[in-house]
N, C-alpha and C positions, 0 to 999 in steps of 0.2 A: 590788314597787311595783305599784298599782292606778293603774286608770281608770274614774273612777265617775258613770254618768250618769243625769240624772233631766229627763226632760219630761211636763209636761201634756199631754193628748191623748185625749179621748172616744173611744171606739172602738165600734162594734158587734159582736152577740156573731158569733163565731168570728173576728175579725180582732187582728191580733198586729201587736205595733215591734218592729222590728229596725233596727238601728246598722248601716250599710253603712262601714267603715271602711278605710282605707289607711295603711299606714304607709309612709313614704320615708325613704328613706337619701342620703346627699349625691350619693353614684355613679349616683343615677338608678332604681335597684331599687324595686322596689314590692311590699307584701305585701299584700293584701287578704281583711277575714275580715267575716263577718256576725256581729256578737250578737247575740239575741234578748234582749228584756227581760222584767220582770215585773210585773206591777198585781195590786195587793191591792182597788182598787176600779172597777176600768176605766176610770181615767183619770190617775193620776198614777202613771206607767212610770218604772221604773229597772231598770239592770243595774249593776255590778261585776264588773272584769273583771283579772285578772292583765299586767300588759304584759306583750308578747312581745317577747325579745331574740335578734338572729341575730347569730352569730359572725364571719358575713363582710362584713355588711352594716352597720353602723351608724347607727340609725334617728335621722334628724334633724328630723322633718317627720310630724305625723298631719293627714291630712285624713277627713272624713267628712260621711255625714249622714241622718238617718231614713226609715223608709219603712212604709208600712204592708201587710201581707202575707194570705193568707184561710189557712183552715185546712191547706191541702198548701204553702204555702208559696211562692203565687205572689204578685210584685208585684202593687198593682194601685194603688196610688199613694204617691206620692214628696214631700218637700220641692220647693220653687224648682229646678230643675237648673241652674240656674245660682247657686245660693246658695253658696258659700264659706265652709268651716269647717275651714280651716286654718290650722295654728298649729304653732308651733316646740316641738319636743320634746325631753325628756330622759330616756333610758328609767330612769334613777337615782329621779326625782323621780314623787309622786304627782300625779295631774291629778283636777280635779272637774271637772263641766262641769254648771249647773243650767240647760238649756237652755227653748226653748220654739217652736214649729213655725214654720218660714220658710216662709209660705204661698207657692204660684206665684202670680203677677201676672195669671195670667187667670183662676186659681179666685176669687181677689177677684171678680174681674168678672162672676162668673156663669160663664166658660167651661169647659170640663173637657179639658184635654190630656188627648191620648193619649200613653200612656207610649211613649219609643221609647229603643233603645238610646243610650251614645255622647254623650248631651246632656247630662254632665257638664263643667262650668267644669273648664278645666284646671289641675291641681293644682299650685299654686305657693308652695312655703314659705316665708314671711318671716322674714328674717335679726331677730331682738330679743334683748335679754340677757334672760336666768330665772335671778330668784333664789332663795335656797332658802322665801323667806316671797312666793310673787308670786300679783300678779292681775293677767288680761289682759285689759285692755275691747277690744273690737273694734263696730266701726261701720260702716254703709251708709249715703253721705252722695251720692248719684246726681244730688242736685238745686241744691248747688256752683255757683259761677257763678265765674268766670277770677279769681283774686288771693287766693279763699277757703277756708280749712283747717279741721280739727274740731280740740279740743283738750276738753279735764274739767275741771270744776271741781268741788269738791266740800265737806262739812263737815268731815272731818279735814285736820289742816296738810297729811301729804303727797298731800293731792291740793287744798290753795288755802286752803282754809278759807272760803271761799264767796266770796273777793275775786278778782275777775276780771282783777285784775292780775298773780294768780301762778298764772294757766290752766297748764293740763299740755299740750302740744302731742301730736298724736299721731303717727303716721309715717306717710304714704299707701303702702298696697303696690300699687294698681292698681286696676281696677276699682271705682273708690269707693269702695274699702273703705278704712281708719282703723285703726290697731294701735297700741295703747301698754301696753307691760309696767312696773309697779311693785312696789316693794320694801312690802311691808307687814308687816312684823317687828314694827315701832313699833304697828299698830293692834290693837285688840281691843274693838271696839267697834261698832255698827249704823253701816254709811257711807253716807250720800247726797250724792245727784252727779248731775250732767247733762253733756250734752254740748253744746258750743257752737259757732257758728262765730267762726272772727276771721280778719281782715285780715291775709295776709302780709307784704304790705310795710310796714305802718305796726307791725303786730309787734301789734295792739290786739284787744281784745273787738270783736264787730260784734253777735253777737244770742245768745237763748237758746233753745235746742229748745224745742216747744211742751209742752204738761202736765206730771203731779206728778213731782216729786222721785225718780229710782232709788233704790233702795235694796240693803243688800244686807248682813249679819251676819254677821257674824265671831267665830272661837272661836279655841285654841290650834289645835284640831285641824285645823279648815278652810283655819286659814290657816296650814297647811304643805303645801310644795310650789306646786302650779300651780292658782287659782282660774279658771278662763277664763267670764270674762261679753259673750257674744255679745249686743250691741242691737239689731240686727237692722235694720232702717230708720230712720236719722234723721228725728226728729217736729217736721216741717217745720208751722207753724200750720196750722190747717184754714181749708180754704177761705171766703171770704164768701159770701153768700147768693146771690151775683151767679153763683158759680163752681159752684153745682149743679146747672148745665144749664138754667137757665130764665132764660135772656136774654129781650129784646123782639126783636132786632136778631143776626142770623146772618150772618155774610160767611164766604164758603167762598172757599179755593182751589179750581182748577178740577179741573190733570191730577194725575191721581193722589191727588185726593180726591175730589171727585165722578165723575170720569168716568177710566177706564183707558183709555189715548190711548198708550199706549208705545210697542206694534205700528207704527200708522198714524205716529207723530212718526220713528220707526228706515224706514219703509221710505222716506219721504220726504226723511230724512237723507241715505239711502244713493243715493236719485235723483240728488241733486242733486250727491253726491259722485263720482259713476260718471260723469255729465255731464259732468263737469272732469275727468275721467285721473286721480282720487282713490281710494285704498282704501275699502271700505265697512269700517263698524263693527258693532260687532256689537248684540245688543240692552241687551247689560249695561253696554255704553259708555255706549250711548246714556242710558239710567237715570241713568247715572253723571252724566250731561253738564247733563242739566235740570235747570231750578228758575229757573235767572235770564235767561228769558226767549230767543226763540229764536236772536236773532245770535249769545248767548253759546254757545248750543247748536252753532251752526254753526263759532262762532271755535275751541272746542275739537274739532270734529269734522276739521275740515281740517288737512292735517300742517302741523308746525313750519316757518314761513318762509314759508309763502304769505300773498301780498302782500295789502295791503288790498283794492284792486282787485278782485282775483277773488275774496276773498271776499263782495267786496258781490255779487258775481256769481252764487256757491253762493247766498247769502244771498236770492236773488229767485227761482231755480229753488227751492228750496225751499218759499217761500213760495205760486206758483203749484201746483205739486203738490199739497202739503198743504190748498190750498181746492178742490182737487178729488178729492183722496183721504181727506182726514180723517178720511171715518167709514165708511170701507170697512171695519175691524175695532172702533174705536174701540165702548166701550158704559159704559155707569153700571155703578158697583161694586152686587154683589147690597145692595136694601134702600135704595140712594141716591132712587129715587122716591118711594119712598111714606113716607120719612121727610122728604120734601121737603112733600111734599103732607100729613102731619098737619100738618107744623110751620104751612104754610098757614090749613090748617083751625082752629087754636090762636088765628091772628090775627098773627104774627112776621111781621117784615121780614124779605126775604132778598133777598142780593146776592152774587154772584161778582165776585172780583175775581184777573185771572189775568197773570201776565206774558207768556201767550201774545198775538201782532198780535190787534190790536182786531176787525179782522173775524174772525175765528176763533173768539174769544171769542162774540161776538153772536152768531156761526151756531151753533155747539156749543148755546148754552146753548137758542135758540130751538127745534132741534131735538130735542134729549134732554129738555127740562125746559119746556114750554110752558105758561105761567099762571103757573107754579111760584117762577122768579126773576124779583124787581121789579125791578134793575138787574145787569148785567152791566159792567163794564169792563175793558179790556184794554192790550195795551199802546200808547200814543199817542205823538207826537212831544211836544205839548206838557206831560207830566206825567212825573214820575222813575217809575220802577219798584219795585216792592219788591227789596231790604226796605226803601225809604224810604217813608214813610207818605203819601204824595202818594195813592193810589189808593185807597186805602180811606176815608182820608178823605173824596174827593170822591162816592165808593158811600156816605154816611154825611150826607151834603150832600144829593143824592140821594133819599136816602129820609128827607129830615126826621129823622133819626135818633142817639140821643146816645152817645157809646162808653161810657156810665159802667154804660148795660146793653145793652149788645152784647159778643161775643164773636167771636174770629177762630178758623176751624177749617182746619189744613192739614197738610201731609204730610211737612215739608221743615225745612229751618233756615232757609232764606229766608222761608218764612213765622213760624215762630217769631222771629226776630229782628222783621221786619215787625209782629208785635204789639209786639213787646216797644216800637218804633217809635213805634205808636199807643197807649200805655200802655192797652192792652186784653189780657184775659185768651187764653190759646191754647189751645186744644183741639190736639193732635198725633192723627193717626190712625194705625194700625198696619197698616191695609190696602195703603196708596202704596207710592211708589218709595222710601222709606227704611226701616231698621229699626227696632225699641226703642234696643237700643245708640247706633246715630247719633246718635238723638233726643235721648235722656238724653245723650249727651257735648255735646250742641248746646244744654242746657239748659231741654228739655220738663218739665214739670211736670203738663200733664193728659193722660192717655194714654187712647185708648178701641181695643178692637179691633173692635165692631160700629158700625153707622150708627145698630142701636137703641138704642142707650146717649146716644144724642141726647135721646132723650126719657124 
């Protein structure tokens, strides 16, 4: 039995592909082996490999995934480390895999990770039936929203016959990833097919990934054993003209998008909880705790069961503190001013809009960002807080300003929902107090990791 793979991939001369692969066994055993491939024209690599069978071990699970190597045969860059390319195994059966590069998400971006150990997705093999004629789609669907699933449709009967009433559902294994194995015995012929999403509970089509037709041929020979077609990103539409970063109208969150405040908001936390015979928290509580503005910060900082009362009481020693300590550590994320100040020079409105107390807001912004922000607003008694669109709104009021080209940029799912609110587009940053992951499980859609990708 073979394992046979082929990816596109330009290479410079002395650099080499190699298949970083793993095989697992149900017991948990791991075998891990490199192959090296081959290019007849320095860019479309393949290898062919024998599977390997242990006697003790029973491989039920290969994961793997590409890397690029220089002449002694050091890394020097990798697929996505968090890419997922595993899949259920049979060491009886033959496997093809006609792959193609899972770029990282910041080399997109312009960025270059450094390679580190260790940064491998952890290897989890999903349970599906193989049969002796199959092919496995698999899909990355990150940008989901709560009630929605991926399923195929396609030109042969057994995958719909392009009627979207007899979609193929696919299995979720985690991580937004989508697996569905099929029986293609019956096929011998060119298939195309997309993937969709639809509606759980109504059981219905909802939409169509965006561009042309997959496609993918079929022989007697190809289609014995195990076909595996990785999609790699669900092809979510491309953005409108509004979403390429060239708004009239910027409204920023404050902490943790403009300004890193975590220090200065944790030591005043911990004031104010020391003051009361309270435990301090630590700074990764404190992280944890913000976004919906400061009572909430303080209601989860103080232990289970203390009364209203005293917490209105933390709730005011804090707030005292924090207008005298704020910007004892407090400072703008490297690049926040002077993307502040082109965006100025451009001619854009800009406004903060923060769920931190309103004088906080005014002072921070007048401080760190003078000329810079045409309104700041914070949090008030008379206005809701985000994520209801009360605030931005009125920062939009404000500056004469229309949301249909404005954008919202922040760090949080408070503010992501908060757009979602003011039906304006989100910019998510990857600098704050949240991660990628969070984001995308919170349902981020634009992602930046510098302040220059503003402009």
């Amino acid at each position: 039995m073979y394992l046979k793979f082929s990816i596109p991939y330009k290479t410079k001369w002395g650099e080499k592909l190699v298949i970083d692969l793993t095989y697992v066994s149900a017991d948990g055993y791991q075998r891990r082996q490199d192959i090296p491939m081959q290019t007849a024209d320095g860019y479309l690599w393949t290898s062919e490999t024998f599977v390997v069978k242990e006697r003790r071990h029973r491989y039920t699970g290969i994961s793997y995934y590409y890397k690029v190597v220089d002449g002694s045969g050091k890394e020097f860059r990798r697929e996505d480390p968090l890419a997922v390319r595993s899949y259920p195994f049979d060491e009886n059966m033959n496997y093809t895999f006609p792959d193609f590069w899972l770029e990282d998400p910041m080399e997109r971006k312009g960025v270059i990770p450094v390679l580190k150990k260790n940064t491998r997705a952890k290897i989890v093999i999903p349970s599906m039936p193989l049969f002796s004629h199959t092919m496995l789609f698999k899909i990355y669907a990150p940008r989901l929203t709560k009630g929605e699933a991926v399923a195929i449709v396609g030109n042969h009967p057994v995958l719909g016959a392009w009627n979207v009433d007899r979609y193929l559902p696919m299995k979720s294994i985690g991580d937004s990833q989508w697996m569905l194995c099929i029986d293609t015995f019956p096929v011998e012929q060119e298939l195309s097919y997309k993937y969709v999403v639809v509606d759980v509970e109504r059981r219905a089509f909802k939409r169509w990934e965006h561009g042309e037709d997959r496609k993918v041929t079929l022989d007697r020979q190809t289609n014995s054993g195990v076909f595996v077609l990785n999609g790699g990103e669900f092809r979510d539409k491309p953005l409108p003209p509004s979403a390429l970063f060239n708004f009239d109208t910027y409204v920023f969150d404050l902490d943790g998008t403009l300004l890193d405040t975590l220090e200065d908001l944790a030591a005043s936390c911990n004031y104010a909880l020391l003051k009361h015979g309270f435990p301090e928290r630590t700074v990764e509580e404190v992280r944890r705790f913000v976004g919906n503005g400061v009572r909430k910060l303080m209601e989860r900082a103080v232990p289970k069961g203390t009364g209203q009362h005293e917490i209105e009481e933390v709730l005011d020693d804090f707030r005292i503190h924090y207008l005298r300590h704020g910007k004892d550590t407090t400072a703008p994320y490297d690049g926040i001013p002077e993307i502040l100040g082109e965006l100025k020079a451009r001619g854009k409105k800009i406004a903060v809009v923060s769920n931190k107390f309103y004088a906080a807001t005014q002072e921070l912004c007048q401080y760190y960002f003078p000329g810079l922000v045409d309104v700041a607003i914070g949090e008030r008694e008379d206005i809701r807080k985000k994520p209801a669109p009360d605030t931005v709104e009125e920062a939009l009021r404000q500056l004469d300003a229309n949301k249909e080209t404005a954008v919202y940029i922040g760090d949080s799912d408070v503010d992501i929902q908060t757009a979602r609110n003011c039906g304006m587009p989100c910019i998510s940053v990857l600098w704050g107090f949240r991660d990628r992951e969070f984001l995308l499980e919170h349902g981020a859609t634009m992602m930046i990791y510098s302040p220059s990708q503003l402009i």
